[in-house]
NUPADO-95879 format. One line per field, with one value per atom (N, C-alpha, C): residue number from 1; residue in three letters; x, y, z. Coordinates in steps of 0.02 Angstrom, whole numbers. Example, Ala and Ser with C-alpha at 12.3 -4.5 7.8 and 13.67 -1.06 7.14 Angstrom:
BEGIN
k <- c(1 1 1 2 2 2)
r <- c(ALA ALA ALA SER SER SER)
X <- c(660 615 660 642 684 645)
Y <- c(-284 -225 -165 -112 -53 2)
Z <- c(390 390 390 354 357 394)
This chain:
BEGIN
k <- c(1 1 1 2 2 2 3 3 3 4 4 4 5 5 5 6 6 6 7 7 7 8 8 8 9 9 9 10 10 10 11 11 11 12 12 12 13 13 13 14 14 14 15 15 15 16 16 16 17 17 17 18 18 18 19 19 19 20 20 20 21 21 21 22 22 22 23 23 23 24 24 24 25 25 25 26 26 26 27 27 27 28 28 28 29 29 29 30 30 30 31 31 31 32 32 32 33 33 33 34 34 34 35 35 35 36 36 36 37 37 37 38 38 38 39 39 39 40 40 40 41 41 41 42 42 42 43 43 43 44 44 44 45 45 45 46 46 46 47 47 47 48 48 48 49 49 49 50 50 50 51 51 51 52 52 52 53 53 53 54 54 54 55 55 55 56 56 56 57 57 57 58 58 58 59 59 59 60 60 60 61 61 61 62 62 62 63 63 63 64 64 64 65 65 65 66 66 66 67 67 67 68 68 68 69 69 69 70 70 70 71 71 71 72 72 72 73 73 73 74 74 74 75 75 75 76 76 76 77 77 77 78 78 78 79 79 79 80 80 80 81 81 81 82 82 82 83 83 83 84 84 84 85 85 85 86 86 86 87 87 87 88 88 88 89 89 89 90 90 90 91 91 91 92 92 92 93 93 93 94 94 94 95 95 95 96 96 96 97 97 97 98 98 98 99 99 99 100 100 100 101 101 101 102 102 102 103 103 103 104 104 104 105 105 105 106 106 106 107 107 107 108 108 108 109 109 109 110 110 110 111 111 111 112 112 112 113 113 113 114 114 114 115 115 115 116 116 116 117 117 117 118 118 118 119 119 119 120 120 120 121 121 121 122 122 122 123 123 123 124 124 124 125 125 125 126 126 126 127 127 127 128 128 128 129 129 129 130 130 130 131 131 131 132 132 132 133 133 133 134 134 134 135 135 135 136 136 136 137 137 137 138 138 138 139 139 139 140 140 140 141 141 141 142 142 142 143 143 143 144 144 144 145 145 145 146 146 146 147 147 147 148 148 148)
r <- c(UNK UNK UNK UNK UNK UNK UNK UNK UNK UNK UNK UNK UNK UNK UNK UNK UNK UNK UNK UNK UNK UNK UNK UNK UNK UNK UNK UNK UNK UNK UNK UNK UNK UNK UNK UNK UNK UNK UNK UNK UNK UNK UNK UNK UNK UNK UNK UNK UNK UNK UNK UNK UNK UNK UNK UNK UNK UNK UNK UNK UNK UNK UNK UNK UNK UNK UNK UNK UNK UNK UNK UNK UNK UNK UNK UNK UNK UNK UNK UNK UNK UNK UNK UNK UNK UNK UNK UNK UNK UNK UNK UNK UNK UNK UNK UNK UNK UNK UNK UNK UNK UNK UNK UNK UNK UNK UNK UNK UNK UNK UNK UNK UNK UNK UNK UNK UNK UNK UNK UNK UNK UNK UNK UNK UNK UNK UNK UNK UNK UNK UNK UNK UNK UNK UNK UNK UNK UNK UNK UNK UNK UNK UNK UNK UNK UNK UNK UNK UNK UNK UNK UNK UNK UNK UNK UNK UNK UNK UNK UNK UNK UNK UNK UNK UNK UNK UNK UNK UNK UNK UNK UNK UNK UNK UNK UNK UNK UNK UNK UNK UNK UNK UNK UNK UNK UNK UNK UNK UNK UNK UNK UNK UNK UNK UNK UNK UNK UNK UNK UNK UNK UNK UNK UNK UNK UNK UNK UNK UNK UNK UNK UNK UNK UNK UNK UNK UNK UNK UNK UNK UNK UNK UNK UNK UNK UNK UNK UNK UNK UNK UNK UNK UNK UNK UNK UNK UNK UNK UNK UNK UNK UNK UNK UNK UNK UNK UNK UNK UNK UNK UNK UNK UNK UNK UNK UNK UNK UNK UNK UNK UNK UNK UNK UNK UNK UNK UNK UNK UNK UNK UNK UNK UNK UNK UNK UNK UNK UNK UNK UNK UNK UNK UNK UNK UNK UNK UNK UNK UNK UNK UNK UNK UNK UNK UNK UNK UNK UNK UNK UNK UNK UNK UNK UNK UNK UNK UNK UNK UNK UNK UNK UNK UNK UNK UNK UNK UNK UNK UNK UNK UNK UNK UNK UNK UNK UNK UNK UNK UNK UNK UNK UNK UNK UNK UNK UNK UNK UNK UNK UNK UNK UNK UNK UNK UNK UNK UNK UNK UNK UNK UNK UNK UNK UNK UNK UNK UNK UNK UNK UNK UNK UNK UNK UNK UNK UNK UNK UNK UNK UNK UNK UNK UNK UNK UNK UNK UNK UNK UNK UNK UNK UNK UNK UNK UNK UNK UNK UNK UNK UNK UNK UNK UNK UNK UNK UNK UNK UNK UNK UNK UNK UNK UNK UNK UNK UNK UNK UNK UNK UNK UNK UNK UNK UNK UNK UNK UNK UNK UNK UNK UNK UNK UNK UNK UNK UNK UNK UNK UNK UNK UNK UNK UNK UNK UNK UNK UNK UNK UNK UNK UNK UNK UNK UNK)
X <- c(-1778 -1715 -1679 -1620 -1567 -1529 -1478 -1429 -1379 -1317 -1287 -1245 -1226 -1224 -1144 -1068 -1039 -1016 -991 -947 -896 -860 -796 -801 -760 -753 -669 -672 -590 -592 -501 -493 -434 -490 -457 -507 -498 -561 -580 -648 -684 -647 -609 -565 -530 -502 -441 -475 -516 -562 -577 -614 -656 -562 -510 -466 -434 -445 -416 -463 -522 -591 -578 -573 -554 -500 -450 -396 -384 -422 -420 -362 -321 -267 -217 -229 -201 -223 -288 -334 -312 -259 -233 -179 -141 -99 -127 -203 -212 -277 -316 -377 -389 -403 -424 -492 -511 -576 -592 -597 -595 -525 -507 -450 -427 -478 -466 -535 -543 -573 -548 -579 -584 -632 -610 -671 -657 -727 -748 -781 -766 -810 -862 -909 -934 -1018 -1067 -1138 -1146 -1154 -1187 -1135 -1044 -1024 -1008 -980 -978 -906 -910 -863 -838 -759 -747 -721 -757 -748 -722 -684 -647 -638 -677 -695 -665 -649 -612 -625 -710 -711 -670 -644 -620 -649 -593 -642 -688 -667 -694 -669 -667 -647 -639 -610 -616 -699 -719 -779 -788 -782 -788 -860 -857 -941 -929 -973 -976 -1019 -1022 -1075 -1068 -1133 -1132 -1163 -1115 -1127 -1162 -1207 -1260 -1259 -1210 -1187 -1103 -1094 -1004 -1027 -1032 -1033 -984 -927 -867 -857 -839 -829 -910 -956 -1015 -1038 -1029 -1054 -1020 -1024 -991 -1045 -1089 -1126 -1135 -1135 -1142 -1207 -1238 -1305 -1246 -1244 -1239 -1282 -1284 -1330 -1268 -1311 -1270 -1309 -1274 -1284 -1349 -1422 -1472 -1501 -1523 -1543 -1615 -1635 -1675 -1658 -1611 -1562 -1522 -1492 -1447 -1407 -1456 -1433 -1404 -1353 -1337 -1302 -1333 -1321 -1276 -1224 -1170 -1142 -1121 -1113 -1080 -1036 -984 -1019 -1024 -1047 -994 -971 -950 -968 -988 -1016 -952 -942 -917 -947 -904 -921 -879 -829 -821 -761 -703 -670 -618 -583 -541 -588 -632 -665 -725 -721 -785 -822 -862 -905 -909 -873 -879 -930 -974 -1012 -1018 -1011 -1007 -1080 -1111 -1187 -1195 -1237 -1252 -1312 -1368 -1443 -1425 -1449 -1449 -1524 -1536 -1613 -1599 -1673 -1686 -1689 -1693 -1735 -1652 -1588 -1533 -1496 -1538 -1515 -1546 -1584 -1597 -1568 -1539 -1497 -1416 -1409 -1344 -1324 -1372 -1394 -1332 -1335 -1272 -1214 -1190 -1109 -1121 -1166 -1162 -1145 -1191 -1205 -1146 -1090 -1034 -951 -935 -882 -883 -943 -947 -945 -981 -986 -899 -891 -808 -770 -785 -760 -731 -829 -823 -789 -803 -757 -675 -647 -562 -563 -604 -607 -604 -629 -668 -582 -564 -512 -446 -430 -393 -372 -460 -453 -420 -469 -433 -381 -332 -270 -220 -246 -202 -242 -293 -316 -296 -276 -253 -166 -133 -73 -75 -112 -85 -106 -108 -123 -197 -203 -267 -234 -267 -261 -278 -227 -243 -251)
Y <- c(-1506 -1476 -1523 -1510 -1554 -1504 -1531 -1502 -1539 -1502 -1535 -1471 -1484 -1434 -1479 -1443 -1474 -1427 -1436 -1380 -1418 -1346 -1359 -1309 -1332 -1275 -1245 -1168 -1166 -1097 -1112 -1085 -1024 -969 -914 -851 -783 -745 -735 -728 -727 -696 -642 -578 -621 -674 -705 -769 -790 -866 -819 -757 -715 -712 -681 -652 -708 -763 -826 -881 -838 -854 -831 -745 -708 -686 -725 -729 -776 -775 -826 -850 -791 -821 -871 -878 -941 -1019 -998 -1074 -1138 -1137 -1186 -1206 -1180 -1195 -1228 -1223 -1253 -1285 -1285 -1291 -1350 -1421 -1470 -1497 -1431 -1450 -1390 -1329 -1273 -1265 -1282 -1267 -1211 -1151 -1090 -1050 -1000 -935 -895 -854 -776 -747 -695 -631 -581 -546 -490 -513 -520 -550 -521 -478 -431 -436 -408 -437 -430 -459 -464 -483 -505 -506 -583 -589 -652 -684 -745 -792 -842 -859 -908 -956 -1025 -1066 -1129 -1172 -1221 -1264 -1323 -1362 -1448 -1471 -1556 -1614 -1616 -1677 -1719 -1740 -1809 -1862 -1887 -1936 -1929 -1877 -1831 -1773 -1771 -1729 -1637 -1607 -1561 -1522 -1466 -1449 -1357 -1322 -1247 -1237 -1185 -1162 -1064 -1025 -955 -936 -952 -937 -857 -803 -767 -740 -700 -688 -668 -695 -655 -623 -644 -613 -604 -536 -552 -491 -533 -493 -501 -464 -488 -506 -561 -607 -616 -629 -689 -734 -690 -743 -737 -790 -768 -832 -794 -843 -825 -891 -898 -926 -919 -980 -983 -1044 -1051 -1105 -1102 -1141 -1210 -1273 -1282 -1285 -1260 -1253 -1193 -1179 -1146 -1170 -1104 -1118 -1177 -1205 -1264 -1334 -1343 -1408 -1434 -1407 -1401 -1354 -1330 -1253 -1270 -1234 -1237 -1162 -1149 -1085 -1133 -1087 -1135 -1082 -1080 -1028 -1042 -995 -1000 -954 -983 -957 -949 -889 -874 -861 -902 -881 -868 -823 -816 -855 -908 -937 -915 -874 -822 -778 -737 -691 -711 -792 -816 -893 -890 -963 -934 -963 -971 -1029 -1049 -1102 -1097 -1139 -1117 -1166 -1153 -1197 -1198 -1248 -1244 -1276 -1250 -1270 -1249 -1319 -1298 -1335 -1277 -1310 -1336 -1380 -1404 -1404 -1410 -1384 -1400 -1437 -1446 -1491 -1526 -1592 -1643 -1606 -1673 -1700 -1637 -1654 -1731 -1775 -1832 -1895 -1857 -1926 -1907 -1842 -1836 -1842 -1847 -1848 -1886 -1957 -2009 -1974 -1975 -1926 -1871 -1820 -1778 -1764 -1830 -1853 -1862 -1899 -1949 -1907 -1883 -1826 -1774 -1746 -1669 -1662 -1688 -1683 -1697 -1754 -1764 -1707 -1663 -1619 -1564 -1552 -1497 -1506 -1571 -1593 -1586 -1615 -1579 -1515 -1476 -1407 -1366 -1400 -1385 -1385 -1435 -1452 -1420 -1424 -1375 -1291 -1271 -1192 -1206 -1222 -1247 -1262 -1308 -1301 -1224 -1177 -1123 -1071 -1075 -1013 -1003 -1091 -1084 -1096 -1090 -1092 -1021 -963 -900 -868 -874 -833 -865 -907 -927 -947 -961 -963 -1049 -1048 -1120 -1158)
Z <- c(-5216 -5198 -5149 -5174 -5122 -5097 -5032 -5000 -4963 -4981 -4925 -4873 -4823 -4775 -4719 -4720 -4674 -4626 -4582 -4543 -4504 -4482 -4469 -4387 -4325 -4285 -4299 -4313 -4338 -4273 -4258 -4197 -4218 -4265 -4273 -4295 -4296 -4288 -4361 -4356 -4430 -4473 -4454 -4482 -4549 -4503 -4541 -4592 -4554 -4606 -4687 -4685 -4706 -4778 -4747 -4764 -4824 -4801 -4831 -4895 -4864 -4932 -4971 -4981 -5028 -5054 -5049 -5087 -5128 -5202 -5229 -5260 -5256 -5301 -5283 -5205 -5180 -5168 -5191 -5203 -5214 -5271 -5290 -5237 -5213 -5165 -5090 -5067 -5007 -5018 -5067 -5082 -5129 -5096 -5122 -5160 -5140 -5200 -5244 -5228 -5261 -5297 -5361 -5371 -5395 -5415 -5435 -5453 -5426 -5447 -5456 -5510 -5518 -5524 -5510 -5519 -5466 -5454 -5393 -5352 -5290 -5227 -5204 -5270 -5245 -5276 -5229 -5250 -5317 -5365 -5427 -5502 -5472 -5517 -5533 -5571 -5604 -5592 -5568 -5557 -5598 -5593 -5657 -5582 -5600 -5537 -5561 -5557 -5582 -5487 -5503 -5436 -5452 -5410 -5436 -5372 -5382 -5303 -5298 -5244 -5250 -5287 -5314 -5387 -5439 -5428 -5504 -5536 -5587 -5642 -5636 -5651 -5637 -5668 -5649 -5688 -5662 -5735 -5727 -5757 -5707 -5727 -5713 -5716 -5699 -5654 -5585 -5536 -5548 -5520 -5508 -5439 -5400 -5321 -5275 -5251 -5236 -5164 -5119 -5068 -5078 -5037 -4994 -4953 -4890 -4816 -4789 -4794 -4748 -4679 -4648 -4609 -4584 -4653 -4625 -4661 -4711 -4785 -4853 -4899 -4959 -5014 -5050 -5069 -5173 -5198 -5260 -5290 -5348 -5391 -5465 -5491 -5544 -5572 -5642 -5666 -5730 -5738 -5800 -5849 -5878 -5963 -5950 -5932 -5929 -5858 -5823 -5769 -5770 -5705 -5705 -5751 -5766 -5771 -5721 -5704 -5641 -5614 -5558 -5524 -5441 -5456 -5378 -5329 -5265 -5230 -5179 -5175 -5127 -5081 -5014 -4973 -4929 -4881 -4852 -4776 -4731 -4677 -4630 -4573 -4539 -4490 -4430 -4379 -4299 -4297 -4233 -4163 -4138 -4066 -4020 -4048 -3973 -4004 -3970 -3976 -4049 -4029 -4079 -4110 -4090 -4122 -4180 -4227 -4281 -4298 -4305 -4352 -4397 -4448 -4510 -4559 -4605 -4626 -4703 -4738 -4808 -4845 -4856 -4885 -4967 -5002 -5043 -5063 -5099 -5128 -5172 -5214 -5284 -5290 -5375 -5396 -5465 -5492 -5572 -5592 -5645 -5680 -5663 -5672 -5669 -5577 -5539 -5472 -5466 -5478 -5453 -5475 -5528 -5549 -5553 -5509 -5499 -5418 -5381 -5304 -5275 -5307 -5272 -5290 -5334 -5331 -5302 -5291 -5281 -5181 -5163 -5096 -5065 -5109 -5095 -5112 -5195 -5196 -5181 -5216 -5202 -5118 -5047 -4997 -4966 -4996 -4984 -4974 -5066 -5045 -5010 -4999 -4957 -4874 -4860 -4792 -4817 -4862 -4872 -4862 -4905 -4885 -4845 -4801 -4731 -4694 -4684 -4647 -4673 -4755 -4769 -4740 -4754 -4730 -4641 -4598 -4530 -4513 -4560 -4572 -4578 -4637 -4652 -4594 -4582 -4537 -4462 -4438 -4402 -4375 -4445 -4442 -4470 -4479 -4519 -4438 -4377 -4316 -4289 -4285 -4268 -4185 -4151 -4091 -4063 -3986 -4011 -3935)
């Protein structure tokens, strides 16, 4: 198993980080690597996820959710093509560091026979990613009332 794991400190209350995850329908408008979901943010349903690392291609898959704790976690597994090929649980952590501050942390396992020879891109865009990401949300969370 692999992982990669980034965070961000964003200076607005979980309420609102939490508020701005789950609105997917604005994804495309602030969201540089997630370019669109749908679905129910809700334990056990199924996601249509359409993702575009930097320097790479777009790629939809159907995670299905295995958490949404509002303002702590929001977590997915999808597999490609059949699970144990290449599976990945990817998660959105919310940790409160005080009244208007959060830690926000974007982690994801990878698992199965193609994680080792997908490791270097995976190490290098996909992580990219999740750092635009990172900084994006920090951007709108703390221009929608975040505190400063």
């Amino acid at each position: 198993m692999r992982e990669i794991i980034t965070e961000i400190d964003i200076r607005a209350r979980a309420s609102q980080v939490w508020e701005i995850l789950m609105e997917f329908d604005a994804y495309p408008a602030w969201n540089p690597f997630i370019k669109k979901i749908a679905g129910k943010p809700a334990d056990g349903s199924r996601l249509d996820v359409t993702l575009e690392p930097p320097g790479g291609g777009p790629m939809r898959f159907r995670p299905r959710v295995r958490a949404a704790s509002p303002e702590r976690e929001f977590r997915w597994k999808g597999s490609l093509y059949v699970p144990g090929i290449f599976d990945g649980e990817h998660q959105f952590i919310i940790e409160p560091a005080s009244k208007n501050r959060v830690n926000f942390t974007q982690r994801e396992q990878f698992s199965g026979i193609l994680v080792p020879f997908l490791w270097k891109m995976l190490d290098t865009k996909t992580r990219k990613g999740f750092v635009a990401m990172n900084k994006a949300l920090k951007l709108r969370a703390e221009k929608a009332g975040g505190v400063g």
